[in-house]
Residue, then its C-alpha position, 0 to 999 in steps of 0.5 A: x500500500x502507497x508504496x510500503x513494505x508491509x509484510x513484516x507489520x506488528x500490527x493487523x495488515x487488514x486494519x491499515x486503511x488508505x486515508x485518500x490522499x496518496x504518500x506526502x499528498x498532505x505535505x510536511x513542513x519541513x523549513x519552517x518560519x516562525x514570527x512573533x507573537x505580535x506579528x500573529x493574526x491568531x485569536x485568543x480562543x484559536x488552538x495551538x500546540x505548545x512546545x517549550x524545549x531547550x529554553x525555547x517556546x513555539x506554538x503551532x497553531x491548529x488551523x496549520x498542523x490541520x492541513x500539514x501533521x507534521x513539521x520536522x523541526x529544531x529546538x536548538x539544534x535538537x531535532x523534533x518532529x512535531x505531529x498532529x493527527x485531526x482525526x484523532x485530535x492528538x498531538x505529539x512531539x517526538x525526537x528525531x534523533x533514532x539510532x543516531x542520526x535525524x529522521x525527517x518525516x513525512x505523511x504515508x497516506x495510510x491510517x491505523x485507528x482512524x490515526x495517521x501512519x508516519x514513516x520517516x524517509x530515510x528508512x521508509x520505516x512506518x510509525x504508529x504516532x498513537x502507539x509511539x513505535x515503528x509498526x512495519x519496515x526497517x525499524x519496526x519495534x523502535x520507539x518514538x520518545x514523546x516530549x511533552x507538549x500542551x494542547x491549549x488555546x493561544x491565550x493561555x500558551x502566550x501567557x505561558x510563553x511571551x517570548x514564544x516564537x510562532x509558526x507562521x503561515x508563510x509555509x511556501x504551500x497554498x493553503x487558506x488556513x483559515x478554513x477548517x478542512x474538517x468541519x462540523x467533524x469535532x462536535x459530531x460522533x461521527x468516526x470516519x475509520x473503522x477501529x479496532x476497539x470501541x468503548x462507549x463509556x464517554x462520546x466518541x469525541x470526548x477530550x482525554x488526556x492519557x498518560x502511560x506509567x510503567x506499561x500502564x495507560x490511563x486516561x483523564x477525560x476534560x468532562x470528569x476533571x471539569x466535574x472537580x471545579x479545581x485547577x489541581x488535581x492529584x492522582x496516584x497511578x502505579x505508585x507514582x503521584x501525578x498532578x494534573x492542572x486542568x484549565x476550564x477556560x481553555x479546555x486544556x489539561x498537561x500532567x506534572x510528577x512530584x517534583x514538577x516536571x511536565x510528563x509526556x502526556x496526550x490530549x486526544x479523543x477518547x475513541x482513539x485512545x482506548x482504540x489503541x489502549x482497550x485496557x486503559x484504566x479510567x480516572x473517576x470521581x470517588x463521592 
């Protein structure tokens, strides 16, 4: 399929769907420009995906990643390839430094649990971005190492990050980034791609925030943090105490240690994440 070895997957080859678009037909960034938040015509409400990494803070905004995925980047001269699946409403940062030497990344067209399939163009190794690890080729069974990122509004991230630099839409593709490609698509339970496991417990749609500890999964879903009515959370989850800072107005979460650094958590749909990980564990409100 599009091109891909994939007699050697470790996932079921019958489950792996063409998404429409042929290899790199949603093509990556990979030179990309940055401006200051003043320069921006972003709104407080518009979604970004925030990094911060070496000492350096970059939002990419939603509307862009929409019709891109993934931008192959560098935070101080630290490779990073930055994800995003619409499908799925995951977004991932990832570093690009595997077996040591950088890999770029580029859109395979193809989809496993209705989430995109990278592959890296130097081994042409397919990645799962929700399962974090190469699925078929060269590389199948490496993992991808996640650095935390926060799925939240430009309001709150510039807050964050004054300083932060921009992703600018000056991307050398024709785009109108102001237009949604997938309208209607988040506020309906509508799943476009069939999945390898469905839970009904919340709506297809619902916003989660999931965690792995110690091959352990679980998720936080906004509607229960919400619930709470509290910006800081504390949870216990294989022995290791978690805090999660939940923002209301910006319908965003992120996951903190004890000692308070920033865990490698993901913002995503629910359906897609019990997709992958049918066995998760739920957080719940105890009376």
């Amino acid at each position: 399929m599009k091109g891909f070895d994939l007699s050697d997957a470790s996932i079921p080859v019958s489950e792996i769907r063409d998404g429409g678009p042929p290899r790199d037909g949603i093509p990556s960034i990979d030179f990309p420009k940055f401006i200051k938040p003043s320069q921006t015509t972003l709104k407080d409400s518009d979604r970004v995906l925030g990094v911060y990494l070496n000492g350096v803070a970059k939002a990419y905004p939603i509307n862009i990643l929409n019709y891109h995925e993934i931008v192959n980047d560098f935070f101080d001269r630290e490779p990073v390839a930055i994800t995003y699946c619409p499908l799925c409403g995951s977004g991932i940062a990832f570093e690009a430094i595997i077996q040591g030497s950088r890999k770029t990344f580029g859109v395979s067209g193809l989809l496993y649990n209705s989430d995109v399939l990278l592959y890296d163009r130097q081994t042409e190794t397919l990645w799962s971005q929700l399962l974090f690890e190469a699925v078929a080729g060269p590389l199948k069974g490496k993992s991808l190492e996640i650095i935390p990122t926060a799925n939240t509004t430009w309001k709150n991230w510039k807050e964050q990050y004054p300083n932060t630099l921009v992703l600018s839409e000056d991307t050398g593709f024709n785009r109108n980034y102001s237009l949604n490609p997938y309208p209607g698509y988040e506020t309906s339970d509508a799943i476009y791609f069939p999945l390898s496991n469905y839970d009904d417990r919340f709506k297809p749609k619902e916003l989660v925030i999931g965690i792995e500890v110690n091959g352990k999964y679980k998720a936080y879903p906004f509607s229960t943090l919400n619930k709470l009515q509290k910006k800081e959370i504390t949870d216990v989850f294989q022995s290791k105490t978690l805090t999660i800072i939940y923002d209301s107005e910006a319908n965003s979460a992120e996951i903190f240690d004890k000692q308070g650094n920033k865990l490698p958590a993901v913002t995503n749909f629910w359906f897609a994440w019990v997709a992958f990980y049918p066995d998760t564990l739920v957080f719940e409100v105890t009376p």
